[in-house]
C-alpha positions in Angstrom: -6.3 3.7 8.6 -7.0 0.6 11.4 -8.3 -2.3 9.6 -9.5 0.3 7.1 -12.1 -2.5 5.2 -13.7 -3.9 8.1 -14.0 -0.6 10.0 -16.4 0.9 7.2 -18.6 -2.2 7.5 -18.9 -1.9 11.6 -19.2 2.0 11.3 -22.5 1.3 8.4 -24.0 -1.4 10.3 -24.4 -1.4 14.0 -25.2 -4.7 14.4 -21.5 -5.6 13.2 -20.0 -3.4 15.7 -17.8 -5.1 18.8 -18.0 -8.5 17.1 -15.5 -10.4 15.1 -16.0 -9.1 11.5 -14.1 -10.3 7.7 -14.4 -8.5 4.5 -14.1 -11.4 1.9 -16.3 -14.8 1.2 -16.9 -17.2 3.2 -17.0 -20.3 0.6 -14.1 -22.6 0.2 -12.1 -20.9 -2.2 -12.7 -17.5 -0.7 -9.8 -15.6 1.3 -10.0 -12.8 4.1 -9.4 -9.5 2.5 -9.4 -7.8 5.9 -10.4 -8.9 9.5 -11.5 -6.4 12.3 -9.7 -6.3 15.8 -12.1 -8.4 17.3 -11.4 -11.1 14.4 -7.7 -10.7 14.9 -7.9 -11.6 18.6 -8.6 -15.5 17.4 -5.9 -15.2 15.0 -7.8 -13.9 12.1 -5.6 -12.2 9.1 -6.0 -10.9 5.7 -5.0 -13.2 3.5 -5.8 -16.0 5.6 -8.1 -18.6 3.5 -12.2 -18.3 4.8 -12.5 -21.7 6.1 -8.9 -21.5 8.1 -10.4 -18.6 9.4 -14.0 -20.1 10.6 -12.2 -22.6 12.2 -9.9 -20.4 14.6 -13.3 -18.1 14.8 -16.6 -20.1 14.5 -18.4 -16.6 15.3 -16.6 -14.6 12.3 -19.5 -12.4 10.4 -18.3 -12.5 6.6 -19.5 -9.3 4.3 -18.9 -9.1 0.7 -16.6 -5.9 -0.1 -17.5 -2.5 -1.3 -14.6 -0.8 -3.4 -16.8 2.1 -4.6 -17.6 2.9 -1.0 -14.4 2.5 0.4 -13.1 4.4 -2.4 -15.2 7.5 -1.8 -14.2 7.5 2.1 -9.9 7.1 0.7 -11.0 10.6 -1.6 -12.5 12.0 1.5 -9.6 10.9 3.3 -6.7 12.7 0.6 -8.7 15.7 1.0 -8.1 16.3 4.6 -4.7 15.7 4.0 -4.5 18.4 1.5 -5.6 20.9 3.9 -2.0 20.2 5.2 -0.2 19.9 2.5 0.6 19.3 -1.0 3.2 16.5 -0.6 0.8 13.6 -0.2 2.0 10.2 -1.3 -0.4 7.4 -1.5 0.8 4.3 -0.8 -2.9 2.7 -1.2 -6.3 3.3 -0.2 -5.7 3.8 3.4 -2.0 4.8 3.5 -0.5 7.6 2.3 3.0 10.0 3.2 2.5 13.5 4.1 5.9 16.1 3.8 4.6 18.5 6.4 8.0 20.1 6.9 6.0 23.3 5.7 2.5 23.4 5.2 0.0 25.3 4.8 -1.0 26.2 8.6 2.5 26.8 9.5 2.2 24.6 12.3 5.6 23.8 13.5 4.8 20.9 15.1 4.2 17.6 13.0 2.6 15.9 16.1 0.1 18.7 16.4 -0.6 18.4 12.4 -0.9 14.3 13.2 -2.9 15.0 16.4 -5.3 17.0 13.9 -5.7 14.8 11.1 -6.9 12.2 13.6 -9.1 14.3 15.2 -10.5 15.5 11.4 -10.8 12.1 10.2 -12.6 10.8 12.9 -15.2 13.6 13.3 -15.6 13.2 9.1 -15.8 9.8 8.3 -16.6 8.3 11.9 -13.4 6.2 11.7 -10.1 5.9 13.4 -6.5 6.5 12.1 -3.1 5.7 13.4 -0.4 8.2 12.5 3.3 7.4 13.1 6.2 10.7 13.0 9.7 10.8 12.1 12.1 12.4 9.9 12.0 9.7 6.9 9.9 8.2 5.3 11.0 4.3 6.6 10.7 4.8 10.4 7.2 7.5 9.6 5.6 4.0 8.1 6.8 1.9 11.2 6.0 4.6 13.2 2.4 4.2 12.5 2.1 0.8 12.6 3.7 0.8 16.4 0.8 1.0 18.5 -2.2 0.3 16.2 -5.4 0.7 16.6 -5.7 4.6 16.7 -2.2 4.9 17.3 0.3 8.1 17.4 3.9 7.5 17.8 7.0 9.4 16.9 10.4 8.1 16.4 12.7 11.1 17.3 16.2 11.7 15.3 18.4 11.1 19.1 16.4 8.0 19.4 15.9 6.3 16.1 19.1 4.1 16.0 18.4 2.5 19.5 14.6 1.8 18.4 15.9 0.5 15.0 18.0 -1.8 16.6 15.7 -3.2 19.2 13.0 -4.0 16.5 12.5 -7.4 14.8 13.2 -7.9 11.7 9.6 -8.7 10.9 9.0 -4.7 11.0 11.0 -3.2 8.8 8.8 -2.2 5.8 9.2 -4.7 2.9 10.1 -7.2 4.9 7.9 -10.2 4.1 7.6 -13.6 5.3 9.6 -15.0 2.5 12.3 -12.2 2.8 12.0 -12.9 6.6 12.9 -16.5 6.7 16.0 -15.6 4.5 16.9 -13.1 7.1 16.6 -15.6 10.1 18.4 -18.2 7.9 21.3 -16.1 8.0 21.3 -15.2 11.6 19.3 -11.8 11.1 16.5 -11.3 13.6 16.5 -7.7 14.6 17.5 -4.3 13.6 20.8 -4.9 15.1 21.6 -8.1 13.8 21.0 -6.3 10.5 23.2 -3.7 11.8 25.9 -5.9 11.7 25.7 -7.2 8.1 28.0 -5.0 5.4 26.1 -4.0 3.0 28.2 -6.1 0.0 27.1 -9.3 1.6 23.4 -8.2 1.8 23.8 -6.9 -2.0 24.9 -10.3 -2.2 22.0 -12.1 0.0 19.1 -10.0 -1.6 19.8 -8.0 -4.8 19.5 -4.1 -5.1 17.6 -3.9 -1.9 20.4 -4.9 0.1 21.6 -2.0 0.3 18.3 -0.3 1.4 18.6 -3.2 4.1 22.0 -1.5 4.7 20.7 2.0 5.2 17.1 1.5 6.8 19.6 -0.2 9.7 21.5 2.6 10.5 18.3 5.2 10.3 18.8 6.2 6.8 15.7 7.1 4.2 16.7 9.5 1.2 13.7 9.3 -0.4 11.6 12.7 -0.9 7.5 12.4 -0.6 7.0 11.8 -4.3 3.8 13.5 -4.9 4.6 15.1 -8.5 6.5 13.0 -11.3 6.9 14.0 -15.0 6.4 10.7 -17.0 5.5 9.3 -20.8 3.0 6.9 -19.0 -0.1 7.2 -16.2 0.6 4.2 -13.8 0.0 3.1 -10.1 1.4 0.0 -8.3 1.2 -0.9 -4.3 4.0 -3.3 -2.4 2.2 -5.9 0.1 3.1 -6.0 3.7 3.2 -9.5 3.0 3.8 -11.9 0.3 0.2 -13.0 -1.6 -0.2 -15.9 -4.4 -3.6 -16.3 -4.0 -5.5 -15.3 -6.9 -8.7 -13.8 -6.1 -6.5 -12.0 -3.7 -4.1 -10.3 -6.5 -7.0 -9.7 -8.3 -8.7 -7.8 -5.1 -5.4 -6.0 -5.1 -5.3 -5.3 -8.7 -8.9 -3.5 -8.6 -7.3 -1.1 -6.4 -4.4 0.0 -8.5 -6.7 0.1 -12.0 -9.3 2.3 -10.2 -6.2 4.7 -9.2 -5.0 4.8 -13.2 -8.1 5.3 -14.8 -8.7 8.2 -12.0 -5.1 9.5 -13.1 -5.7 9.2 -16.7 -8.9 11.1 -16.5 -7.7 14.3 -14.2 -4.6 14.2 -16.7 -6.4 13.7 -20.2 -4.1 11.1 -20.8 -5.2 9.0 -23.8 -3.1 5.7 -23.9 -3.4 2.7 -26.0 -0.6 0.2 -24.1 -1.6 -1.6 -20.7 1.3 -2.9 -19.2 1.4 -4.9 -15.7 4.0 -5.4 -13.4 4.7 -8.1 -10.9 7.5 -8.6 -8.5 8.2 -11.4 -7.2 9.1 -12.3 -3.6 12.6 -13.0 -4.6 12.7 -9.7 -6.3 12.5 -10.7 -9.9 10.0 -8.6 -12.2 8.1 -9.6 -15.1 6.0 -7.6 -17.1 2.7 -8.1 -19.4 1.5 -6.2 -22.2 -1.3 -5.3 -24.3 -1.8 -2.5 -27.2 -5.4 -2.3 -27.9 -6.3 -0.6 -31.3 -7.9 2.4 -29.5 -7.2 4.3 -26.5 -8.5 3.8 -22.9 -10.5 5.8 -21.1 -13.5 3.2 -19.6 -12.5 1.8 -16.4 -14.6 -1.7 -17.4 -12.2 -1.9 -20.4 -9.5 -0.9 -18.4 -10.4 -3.7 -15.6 -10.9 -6.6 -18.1 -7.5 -6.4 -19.9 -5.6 -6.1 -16.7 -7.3 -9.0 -14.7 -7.2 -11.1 -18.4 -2.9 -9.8 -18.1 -3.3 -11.0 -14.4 -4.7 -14.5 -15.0 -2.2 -15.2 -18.0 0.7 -15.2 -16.1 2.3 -18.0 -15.0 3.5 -17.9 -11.4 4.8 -21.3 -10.9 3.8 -20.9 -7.3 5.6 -17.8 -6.5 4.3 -15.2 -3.8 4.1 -11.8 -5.0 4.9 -8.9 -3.0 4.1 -6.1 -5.5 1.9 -5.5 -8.4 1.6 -2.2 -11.2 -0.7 -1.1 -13.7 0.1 1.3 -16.3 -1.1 3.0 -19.4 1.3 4.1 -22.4 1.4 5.0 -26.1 -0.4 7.9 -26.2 -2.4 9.0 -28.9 -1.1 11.8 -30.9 -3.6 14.8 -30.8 -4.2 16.6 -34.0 -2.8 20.1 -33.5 -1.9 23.4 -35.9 1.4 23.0 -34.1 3.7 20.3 -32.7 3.3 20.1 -28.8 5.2 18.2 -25.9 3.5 18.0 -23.3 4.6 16.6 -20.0 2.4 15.2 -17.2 2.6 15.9 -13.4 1.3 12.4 -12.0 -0.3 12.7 -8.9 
């Protein structure tokens, strides 16, 4: 979705419409949690601290944000998609994979299935989409981040490594500014420079995700649209396009992912007692917080206060973030004539 936030706002109130707009408060702790094109014209950004903004845009209209309603409009959203097909992978409120290699309309053509969606989002929700094709999953996300707003491009398999190589390295997905800087300080500043590196010395430079360096370079994604996975736990967990350690942005973020477990816990009957959060770091390392509470969870306002409490405990000695997880374990063992195992399709 195109500045998904800040579009609702416009599309519910008119008088918003066609002028700078940011989701987020304006005091002076407050940060931008999402800026509308006309805000981004003066150099507006999410993340970007309220009063940094207001100085590049004395004009910019600040409105408090609405999960529950932007929520409701991401279900809406999912179910379109599921017209389509099955393999739907969220990646947050306003992303999400589709698998449309065969789908229920037995449209050949992804572009006309992409062309579609558009046109069915628009006409339900009055808001505009950008999709981006391709045969994997790394160059389907670039893809649709290419020519934003209400974009459609496709990356074709005859013309991906060219493209690739052309790109800065700024675009590749998971690239963040920290990571970024890294990259230049090593003499990487586009898909081909990239191209050139062997993969031990980015293994080296950047840890297990070197080697996805090594492969997204040369047009390579093996990763399946995960839509299904058997697991012992219900979590969810989203990756920033860009590095965040500001607080009452994690805990913006953090919202997100806890309404997405409690959702999952409830469609699955899932009855945990363990909340455990994960954070990586922008240089990759991962620490994890836990909590067992003496009865299981199944209120979203319990849910919410343990993980922001887990949130605000942990020490980040300044360190950005570029991912955080929420999950919920230890189930409670269900009285039953019998001894069952039961295993859990997470969507």
């Amino acid at each position: 979705m195109d500045a998904f936030y800040a579009s609702v706002e416009q599309r519910d109130n008119p008088e918003f419409r066609g002028k700078p707009l940011a989701v987020g408060y304006s005091e002076a702790r407050g940060v931008v949690a999402a800026a509308s094109y006309e805000a981004r014209r003066f150099g507006v950004r999410s993340a970007m601290p309220s009063l940094t903004a207001k100085n590049k845009c004395p004009e910019l209209i600040f409105v408090p944000a609405r999960f529950e309603v932007y929520e409701q409009i991401s279900k809406q959203i999912r179910n379109i998609f599921f017209e389509y097909t099955d393999l739907v992978e969220p990646l947050s409120l306003d992303e999400a994979f589709l698998d449309v290699t065969i789908n229920h309309k037995n449209i050949v053509s992804a572009s006309v299935i992409a062309r579609e969606i558009q046109q069915k989002i628009y006409e339900e929700t009055g808001l505009r989409a950008s999709a981006g094709i391709s045969y994997n999953k790394f160059l389907a996300k670039i893809a649709s981040d290419y020519k934003k707003p209400n974009g459609f491009f496709v990356i074709k398999p005859d013309e991906a490594i060219k493209f690739i190589e052309k790109l800065k390295i700024e675009q590749f997905f998971g690239v963040g500014k920290v990571t970024a800087k890294k990259m230049h300080e090593n003499g990487i500043y586009t898909g081909y420079d990239l191209k050139q590196i062997s993969e031990q010395r980015l293994t080296r430079l950047f840890g297990k995700i070197g080697k996805t360096y090594y492969q997204n370079a040369r047009g390579i994604d093996l990763r399946e649209v995960n839509a299904k996975r058997i697991i012992k736990s219900i979590s969810a967990e989203t990756t920033f396009n860009q590095d965040k350690n500001d607080i009452v942005l994690l805990i913006m973020e953090l919202y997100h992912v806890a309404q997405e477990v409690i959702e999952r816990i409830k469609e699955e009957n899932f009855r945990g007692k363990t909340i455990t959060l994960k954070v990586k770091f922008s240089d990759f390392k991962i620490i994890t917080r836990s909590k067992t509470l003496p009865h299981s969870i199944d209120n979203f306002q319990v849910f919410w206060k343990e993980s922001k409490t887990l949130l605000k405990n942990c020490d980040f000695k300044g360190k950005s973030i570029r991912l955080l997880g929420l999950g919920i374990s230890n189930e409670e063992k269900k009285q039953t004539n019998q001894y069952i195992q039961l295993s859990l399709d997470l969507f």
